[in-house]
Each structure stands twice: as C-alpha cells, then as structure tokens.
C-alpha positions in Angstrom: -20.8 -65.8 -63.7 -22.0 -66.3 -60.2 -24.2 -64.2 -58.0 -21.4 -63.3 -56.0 -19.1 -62.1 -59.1 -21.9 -60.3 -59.8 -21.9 -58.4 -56.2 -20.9 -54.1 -56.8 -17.7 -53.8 -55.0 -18.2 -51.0 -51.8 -17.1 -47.7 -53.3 -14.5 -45.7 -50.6 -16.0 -42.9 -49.1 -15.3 -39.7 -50.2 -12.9 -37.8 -48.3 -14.2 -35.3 -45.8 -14.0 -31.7 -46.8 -11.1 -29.8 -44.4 -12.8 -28.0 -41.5 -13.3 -24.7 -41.7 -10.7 -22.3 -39.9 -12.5 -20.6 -37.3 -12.9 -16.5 -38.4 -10.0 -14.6 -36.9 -12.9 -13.0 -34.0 -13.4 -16.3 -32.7 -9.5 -17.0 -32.6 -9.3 -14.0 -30.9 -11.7 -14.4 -28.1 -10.4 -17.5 -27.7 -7.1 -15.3 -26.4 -9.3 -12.8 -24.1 -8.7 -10.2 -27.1 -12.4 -9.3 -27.8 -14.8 -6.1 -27.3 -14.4 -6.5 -23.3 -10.9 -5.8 -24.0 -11.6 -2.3 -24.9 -13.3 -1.5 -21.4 -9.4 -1.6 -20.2 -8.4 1.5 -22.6 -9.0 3.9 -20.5 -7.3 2.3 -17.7 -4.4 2.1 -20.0 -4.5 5.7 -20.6 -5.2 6.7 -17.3 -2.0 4.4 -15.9 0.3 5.7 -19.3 -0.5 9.4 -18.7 -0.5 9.8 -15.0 2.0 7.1 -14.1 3.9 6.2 -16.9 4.9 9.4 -18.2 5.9 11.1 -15.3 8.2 8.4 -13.7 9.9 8.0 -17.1 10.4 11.8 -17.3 11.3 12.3 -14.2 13.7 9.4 -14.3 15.1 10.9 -17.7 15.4 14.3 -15.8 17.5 13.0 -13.2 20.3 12.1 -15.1 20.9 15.6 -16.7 22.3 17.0 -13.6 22.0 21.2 -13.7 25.6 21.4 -12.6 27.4 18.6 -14.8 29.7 16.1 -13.2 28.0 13.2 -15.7 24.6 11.6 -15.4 24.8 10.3 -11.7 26.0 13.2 -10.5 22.9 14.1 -8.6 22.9 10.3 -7.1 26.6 10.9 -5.7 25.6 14.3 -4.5 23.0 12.6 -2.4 24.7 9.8 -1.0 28.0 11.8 -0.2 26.0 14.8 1.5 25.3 13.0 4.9 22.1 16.0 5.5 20.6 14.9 2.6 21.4 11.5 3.2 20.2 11.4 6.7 16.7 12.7 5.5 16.4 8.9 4.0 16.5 7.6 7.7 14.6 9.9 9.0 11.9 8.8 6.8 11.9 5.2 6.9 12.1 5.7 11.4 8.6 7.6 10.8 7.0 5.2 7.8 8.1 1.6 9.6 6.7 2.4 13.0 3.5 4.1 12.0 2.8 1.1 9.1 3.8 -1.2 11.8 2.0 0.4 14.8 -1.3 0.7 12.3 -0.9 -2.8 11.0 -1.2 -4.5 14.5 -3.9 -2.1 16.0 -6.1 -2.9 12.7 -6.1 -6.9 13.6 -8.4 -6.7 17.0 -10.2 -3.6 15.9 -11.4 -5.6 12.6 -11.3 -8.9 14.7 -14.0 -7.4 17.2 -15.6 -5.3 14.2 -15.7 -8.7 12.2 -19.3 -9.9 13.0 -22.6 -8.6 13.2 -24.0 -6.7 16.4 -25.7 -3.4 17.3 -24.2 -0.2 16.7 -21.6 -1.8 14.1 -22.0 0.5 11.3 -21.4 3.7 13.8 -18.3 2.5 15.1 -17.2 1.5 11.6 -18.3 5.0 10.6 -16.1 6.6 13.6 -13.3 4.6 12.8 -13.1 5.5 9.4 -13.8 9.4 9.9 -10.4 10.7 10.2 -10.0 9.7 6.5 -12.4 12.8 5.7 -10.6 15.1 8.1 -7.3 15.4 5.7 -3.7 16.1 7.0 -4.0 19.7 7.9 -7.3 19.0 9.9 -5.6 16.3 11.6 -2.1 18.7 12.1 -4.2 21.8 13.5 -6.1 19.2 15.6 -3.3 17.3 17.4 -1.8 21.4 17.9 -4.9 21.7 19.8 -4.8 19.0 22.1 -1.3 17.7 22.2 0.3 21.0 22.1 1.5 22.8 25.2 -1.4 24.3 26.2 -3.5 21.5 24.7 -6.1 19.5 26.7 -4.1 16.4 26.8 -1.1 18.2 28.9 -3.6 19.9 30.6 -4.7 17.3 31.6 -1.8 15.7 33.1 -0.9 19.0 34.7 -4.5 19.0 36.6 -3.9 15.5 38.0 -0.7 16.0 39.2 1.6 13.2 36.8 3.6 15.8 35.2 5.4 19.2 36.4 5.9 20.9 32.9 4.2 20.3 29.6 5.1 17.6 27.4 6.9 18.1 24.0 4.1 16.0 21.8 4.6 18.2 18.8 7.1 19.7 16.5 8.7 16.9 16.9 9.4 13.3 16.4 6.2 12.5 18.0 3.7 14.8 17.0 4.6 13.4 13.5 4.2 9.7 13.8 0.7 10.5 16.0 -0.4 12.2 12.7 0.5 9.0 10.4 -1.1 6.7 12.8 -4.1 8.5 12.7 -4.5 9.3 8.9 -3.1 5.6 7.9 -4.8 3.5 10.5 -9.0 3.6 9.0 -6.9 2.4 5.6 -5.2 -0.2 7.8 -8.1 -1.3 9.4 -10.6 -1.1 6.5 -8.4 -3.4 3.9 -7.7 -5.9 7.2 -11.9 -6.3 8.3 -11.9 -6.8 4.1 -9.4 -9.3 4.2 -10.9 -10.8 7.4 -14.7 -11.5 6.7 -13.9 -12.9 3.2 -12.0 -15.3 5.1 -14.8 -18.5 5.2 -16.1 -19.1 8.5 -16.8 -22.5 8.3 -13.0 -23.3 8.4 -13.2 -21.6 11.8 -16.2 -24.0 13.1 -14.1 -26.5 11.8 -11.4 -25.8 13.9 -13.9 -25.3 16.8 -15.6 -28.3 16.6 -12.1 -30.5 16.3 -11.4 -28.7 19.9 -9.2 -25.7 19.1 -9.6 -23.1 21.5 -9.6 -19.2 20.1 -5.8 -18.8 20.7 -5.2 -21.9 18.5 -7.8 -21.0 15.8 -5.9 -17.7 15.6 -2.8 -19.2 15.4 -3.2 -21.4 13.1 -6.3 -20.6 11.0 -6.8 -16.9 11.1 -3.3 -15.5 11.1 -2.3 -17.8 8.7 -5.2 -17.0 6.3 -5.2 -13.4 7.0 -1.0 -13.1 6.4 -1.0 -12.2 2.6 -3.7 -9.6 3.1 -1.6 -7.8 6.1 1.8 -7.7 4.1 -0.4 -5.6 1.4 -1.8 -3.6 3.7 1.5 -3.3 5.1 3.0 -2.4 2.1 0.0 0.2 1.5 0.5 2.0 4.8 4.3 2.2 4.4 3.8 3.6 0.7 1.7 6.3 2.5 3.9 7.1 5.5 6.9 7.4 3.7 5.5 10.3 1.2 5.0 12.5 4.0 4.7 15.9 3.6 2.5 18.2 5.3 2.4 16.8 8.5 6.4 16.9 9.0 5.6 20.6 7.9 2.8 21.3 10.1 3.5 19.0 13.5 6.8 18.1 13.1 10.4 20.1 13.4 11.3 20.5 9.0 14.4 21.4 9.9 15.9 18.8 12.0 14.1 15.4 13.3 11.6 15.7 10.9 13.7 16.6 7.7 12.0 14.0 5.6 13.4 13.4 1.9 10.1 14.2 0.4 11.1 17.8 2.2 14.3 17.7 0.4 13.1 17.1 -3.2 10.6 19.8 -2.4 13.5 22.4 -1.7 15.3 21.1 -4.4 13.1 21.6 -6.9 10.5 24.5 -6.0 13.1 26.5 -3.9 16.5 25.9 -5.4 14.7 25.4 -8.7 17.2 22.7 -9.5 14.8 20.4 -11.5 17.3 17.5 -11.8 18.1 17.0 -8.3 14.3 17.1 -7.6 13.8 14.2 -10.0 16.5 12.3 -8.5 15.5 12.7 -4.8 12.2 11.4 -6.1 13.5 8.4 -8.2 15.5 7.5 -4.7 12.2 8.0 -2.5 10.7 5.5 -5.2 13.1 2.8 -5.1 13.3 2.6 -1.5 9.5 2.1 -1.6 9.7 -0.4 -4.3 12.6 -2.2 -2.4 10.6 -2.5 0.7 7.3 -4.0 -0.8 9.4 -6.5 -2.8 10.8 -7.6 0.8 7.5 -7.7 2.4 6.1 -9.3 -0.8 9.1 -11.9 -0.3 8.7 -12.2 3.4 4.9 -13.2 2.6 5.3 -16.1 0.5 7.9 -17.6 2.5 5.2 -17.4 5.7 2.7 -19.3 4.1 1.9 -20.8 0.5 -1.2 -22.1 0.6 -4.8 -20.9 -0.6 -5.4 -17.2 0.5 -8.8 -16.4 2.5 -9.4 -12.9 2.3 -11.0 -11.1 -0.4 -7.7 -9.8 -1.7 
C-alpha cells in the first residue's frame, strides 16, 4: 500500500447550525413598534376623544333628522332653503379674502423681518400681539376707532375727505378688518418659519450667478417658499371660515354677515333642533376639507421639487 493510499480522506464539514430567529422585540423595532411608540398614546387619545368622537357623533346625529323625511332630510332642508343656503356664501366671501389678504401681507412683512437687525424681536413682538388680544378685544376695539364716532372717521371728518361718517362696522367690512387682524400674526409667523428655514446659501448662489432680487424671488424664493404658503393658506382659511363672535360683535348677524357657523348656532342652542345643528356643522366641515384638498392640489402642481422651509 502506498503512502498516498494511506492519506485520511478530508472529512465534509459539518453543517452550520440555522441562525437564530431574532426575538420578536428586535423584529419589532425593526418596524418602528418599540417603547417610543408608546410616547404617541396620548396623542392617540387626545386626537380619538376630542376629534374623533365628536365628528363621528355629530356626523351620526345628522342623519336622524328631528322632523323625519329620511336621513338627508336635514341636507335637503339646507340646500333648498336659499337663507340658509346663502349663509354658505356669505362665509366663504369673508374667509377667501381675509386668508388671501393675510397670506400676501405676511410675504414682505416676514421677507423684511427675515434677517437679523436692531429692534427685531420688538416688531416681531408687535406683530404678533393681537394674537393675545382675543376676538372680543379686537371687536370692542375696531367699535372704538372704526365706529361712527371712532377716531379713524374722526379723523377724516377733521381733514375735510369726508362729509358723513363711514359705515366700517356692522357690516361687511368691520368683519373682514377683524379676520385680518386676528389671522394675520398666524399668517405671518408660519410664513418668516417657512422663510428662514429656507437655506441661504441657494440665495448667494443665485446672487453670485447675477440674478438680481426680482429674479431670486421669482425663481428661488417663491418657488421654495410655495408649499409652506398653501398651508398657511389653508390654516388662515380654516380660521376665517369658523367665524363667530366677530360676525356677532362687528358685523350685521342678520343679513351680510349671516355666516353658517351663525346658523348651526340657532339651530341647535335656539331651535334646539340637535340634528340640524350637526348637519350645518358636517356641511361647514366639508367645504373646509374641499378647499384645502384644492389648495393642497394646486400646490403640487406649482412646484415638485425639494421644499425649503421648515414645514
């Protein structure tokens, strides 16, 4: 026999034990379900009892109309009564202008507001001060100075412009003055939000490659700063058209101010007529919803690229 008959044939390795299955924690986390998951209970809660619950009950109690007719009875009522459905225009000629009319006077404001100078956080301060006034503040100031005898046609009267006192309240007007100035420090602090987390350095860029201020707004800023205005949009319109007190306290209830949140007030704490409360509401809510989804819309069509604000 020779040497190499001799020679131990190589014995296969032994096959390798199966891995271990990773312990169901760690298949978990590996989802995003772990212990940090938990801090989002009480959001949960928060959203399912204050939100949730309502709507759903609301939306429920809407379709058991107090004086029968079938479940959209109180839907028909509105849309064939043309005073109550008037009160839906009404509201969206106040809530469009004042979200609009806050929207564009937010842009210079937080464009001048944007950078760091002397005396910044005192104008920022002033600006945002009317949020701390509240609505009936704001209503018993504008009687004051926009009213008849107020300063304001006082003033005009002094200097000779006008012969009789302007109608600035109780009206139209005296309403949409009161949404501009409640709506506009939101306005203006989500747009200087959106606008300084916008990186500067694609401004120099812009600069440097000879673009003059009108063309880095045009085509950097606006651009950049689009998505964030169509939410803030969306969150001044949201605001505006829930008005309540100040179509109450500067506005005419009755007539060019006869807003729907007015009419589901009636309905519901004055007629006591629960289910045509809930519907009013339930309209007032998919109007809102049907706006922001065509603002939403209108965004992405304007521009799909990265967004620059913080939002």
């Amino acid at each position: 026999m020779s040497a190499t008959d001799t020679r131990v044939a190589p014995q296969p390795a032994p096959p390798e034990p199966p891995a271990a299955r990773p312990a169901l924690r760690h298949r978990l986390a590996e989802r995003g379900i772990d212990r940090l998951l938990l801090l989002a209970v009480p959001g949960v809660l928060f959203l399912a009892v204050l939100f949730c619950y309502p709507f759903f009950y609301g939306l429920g109690l809407s379709f058991q109309p107090a004086q029968g007719g079938g479940p959209f009875a109180n839907y028909r009522l509105f849309f064939s009564d043309p005073y109550l459905r008037e009160t839906l225009w009404i509201t969206l000629g106040l809530a469009v202008p004042a979200a609009l009319i806050n929207c564009l006077a937010a842009v210079p404001v937080a464009f001048r507001t944007r950078g760091v100078f002397r005396g910044r956080r005192l104008i920022t301060t002033l600006l945002v001060m009317p949020i701390t006034l509240g609505t009936v503040l704001t209503a018993q100031g504008l009687l004051g100075y926009l009213g008849p005898n107020g300063w304001f046609n006082k003033a005009l009267l002094g200097l000779g412009i006008v012969d009789e006192p302007l109608a600035l309240v109780h009206n139209y007007w005296g309403v949409l003055a009161s949404l501009i100035i409640t709506g506009f420090p939101f306005s203006y602090l989500l747009t200087l939000s959106y606008l300084t987390g916008i990186d500067p350095s694609l401004e120099q860029a812009a600069a440097t490659l000879g673009a003059d201020w009108r063309k880095r707004l045009r085509y950097v800023l606006l651009p950049l700063l689009a998505p964030g205005l169509a939410i803030t949009f969306c969150l001044s319109f949201v605001l505006a058209f829930a008005v309540f007190p100040s179509a109450q306290l500067v506005g005419d209830p009755r007539k060019s101010t006869h807003v729907i949140s007015i009419e589901a007030y009636q309905a519901a704490f004055q007629k006591f007529d629960y289910s045509l409360g809930s519907a009013i509401a339930m309209i007032m809510a998919a109007v809102m919803l049907a706006v922001v989804v065509l603002v939403l819309a209108w965004r992405s069509l304007l521009y799909r690229g990265a967004t620059g604000g913080k939002g």
